[in-house]
N, C-alpha and C positions, 0 to 999 in steps of 0.2 A: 504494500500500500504506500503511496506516493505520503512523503511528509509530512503536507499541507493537508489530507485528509487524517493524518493521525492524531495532529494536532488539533483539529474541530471535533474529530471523536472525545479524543480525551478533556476536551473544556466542556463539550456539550456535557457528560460524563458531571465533572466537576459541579456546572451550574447545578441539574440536578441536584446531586449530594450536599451541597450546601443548602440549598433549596428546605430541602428536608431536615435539616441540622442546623437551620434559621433561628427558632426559637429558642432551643436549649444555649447556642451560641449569646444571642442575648440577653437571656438570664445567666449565664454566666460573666458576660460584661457586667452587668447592671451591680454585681456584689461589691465593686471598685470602681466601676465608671459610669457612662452615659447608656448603658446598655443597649449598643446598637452597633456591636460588631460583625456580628450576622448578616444584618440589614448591609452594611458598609461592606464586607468581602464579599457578599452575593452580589452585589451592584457591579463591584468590579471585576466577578469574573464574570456577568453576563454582558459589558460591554465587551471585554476581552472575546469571548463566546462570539459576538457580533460582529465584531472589527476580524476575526479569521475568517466569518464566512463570508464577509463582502472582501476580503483579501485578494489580489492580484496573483499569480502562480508564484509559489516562492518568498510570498509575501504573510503567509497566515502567522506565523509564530510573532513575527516584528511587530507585525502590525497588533495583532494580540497583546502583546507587551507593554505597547505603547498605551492603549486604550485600557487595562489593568491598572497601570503608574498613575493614571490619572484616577483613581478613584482617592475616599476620603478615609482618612486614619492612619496609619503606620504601618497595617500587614497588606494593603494595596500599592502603595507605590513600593514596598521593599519586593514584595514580586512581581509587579512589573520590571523592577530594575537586575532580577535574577533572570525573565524570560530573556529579557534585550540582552543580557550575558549570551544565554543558550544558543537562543538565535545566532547570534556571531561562529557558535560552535557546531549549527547543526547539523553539518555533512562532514564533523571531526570525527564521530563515533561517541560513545553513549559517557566513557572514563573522561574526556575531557569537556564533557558536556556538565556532567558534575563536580569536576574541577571548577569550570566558570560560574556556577550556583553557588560552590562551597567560598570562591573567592569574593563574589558580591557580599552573600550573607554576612561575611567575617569585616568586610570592610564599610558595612553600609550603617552598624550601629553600635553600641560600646557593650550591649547586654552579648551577654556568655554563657554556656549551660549553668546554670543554677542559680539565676536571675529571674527565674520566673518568666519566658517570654516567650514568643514563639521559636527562637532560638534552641530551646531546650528539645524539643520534637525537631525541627529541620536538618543542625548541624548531627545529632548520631542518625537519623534514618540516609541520611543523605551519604555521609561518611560510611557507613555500616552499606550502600550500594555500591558505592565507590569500589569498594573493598573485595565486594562479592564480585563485580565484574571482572576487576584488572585478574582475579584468578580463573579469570574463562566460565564465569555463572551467567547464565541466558540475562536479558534484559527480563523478560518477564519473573525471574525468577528471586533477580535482585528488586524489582519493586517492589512483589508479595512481600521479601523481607523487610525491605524497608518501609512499609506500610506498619506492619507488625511490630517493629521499633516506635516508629512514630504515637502509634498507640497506644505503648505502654507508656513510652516517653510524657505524651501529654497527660495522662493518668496520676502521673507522679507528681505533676507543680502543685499538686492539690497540698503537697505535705510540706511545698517551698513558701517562704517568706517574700512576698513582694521585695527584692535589693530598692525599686525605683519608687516605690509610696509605699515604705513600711505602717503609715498610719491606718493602713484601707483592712478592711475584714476580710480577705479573700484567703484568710490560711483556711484550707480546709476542701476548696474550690481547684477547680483546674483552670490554669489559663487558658482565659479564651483565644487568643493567637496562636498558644500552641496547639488546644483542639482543632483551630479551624485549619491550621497545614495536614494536620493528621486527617482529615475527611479527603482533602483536595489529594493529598500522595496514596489515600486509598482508591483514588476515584482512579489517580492515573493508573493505578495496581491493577483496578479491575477491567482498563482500558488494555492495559498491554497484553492480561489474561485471554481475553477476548480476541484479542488479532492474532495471538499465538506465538507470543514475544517479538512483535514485530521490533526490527533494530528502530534508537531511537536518532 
């Protein structure tokens, strides 16, 4: 399957799943913030979503990227700003495509695993694919797992301490940026499942 169509597979994918994962997403904002991170990543990957399928040939990822960065909050333009990485990588192969993910992430904000952030779910599921790949594990094989990471990763900030508004209530809670990567790296899991590890 040609790029540009794996790429609309897996956003359309993505909207969905956020879709559905709307509301507990914002009640999980709402414990520490304005509770409308659901609301705010669904927005932006459905223009994302839009902007690939009015895309030009070879245009769906970028352009996807672009229209993602524009949305409102902190986990939208940081993943617009990891696609327009990928993008630049997407006829490098799958290891250095998560290289350029791993290298935005790291460089685009100061939170670290155990910051409570989205950060905490991104950098091991992302790292832990990395990892699976360069020793010859299918694409589809490394997403499942890094899906599986992602998941428990977000599960765990429940017992982290906000580093960045230690005054907020949310010990006890999962960050909601880290939950909402962990829905979007399942979505793309069940995307690559489906094509049959297509290369990324």
């Amino acid at each position: 399957m040609p790029h540009d169509s794996i790429v609309r597979v897996a956003l359309e994918r993505i909207v969905e799943a956020l879709a559905e994962a709307r509301e507990e997403l914002d009640r999980l904002d709402a414990v520490a913030s304005d509770g409308n991170h659901g609301e705010h990543v669904l927005a932006g990957a459905t223009a994302a979503r839009d902007a690939a399928l009015a895309a030009p040939a070879g245009r769906a990822l970028a352009d996807a990227a672009e229209a993602w960065g524009r949305g409102q909050g902190f986990a939208n333009p940081l993943w617009g700003r990891m696609l327009a990485a990928v993008a630049t990588k997407e006829r490098s192969g799958p290891v250095a495509i998560l290289d350029a993910a791993l290298e935005v992430l790291e460089s685009s904000t100061d939170a670290r695993v155990g910051d409570k952030s989205i950060v905490d779910t991104l950098t091991p599921a992302l790292t832990d694919a990395r990892a699976l790949l360069a020793r010859g594990e299918s694409v589809a094989d490394a997403a499942a797992h890094a899906a599986g990471v992602a998941e428990e990763a977000a599960l765990e900030t429940a017992a982290i301490e906000d580093r960045f508004d230690a005054s907020t209530a949310d010990l006890g809670f999962p960050d909601p940026g880290a939950t909402s990567s962990a829905v979007i790296l399942q979505a793309v899991a069940d995307t690559m499942a489906d094509l049959g590890g297509a290369d990324a």
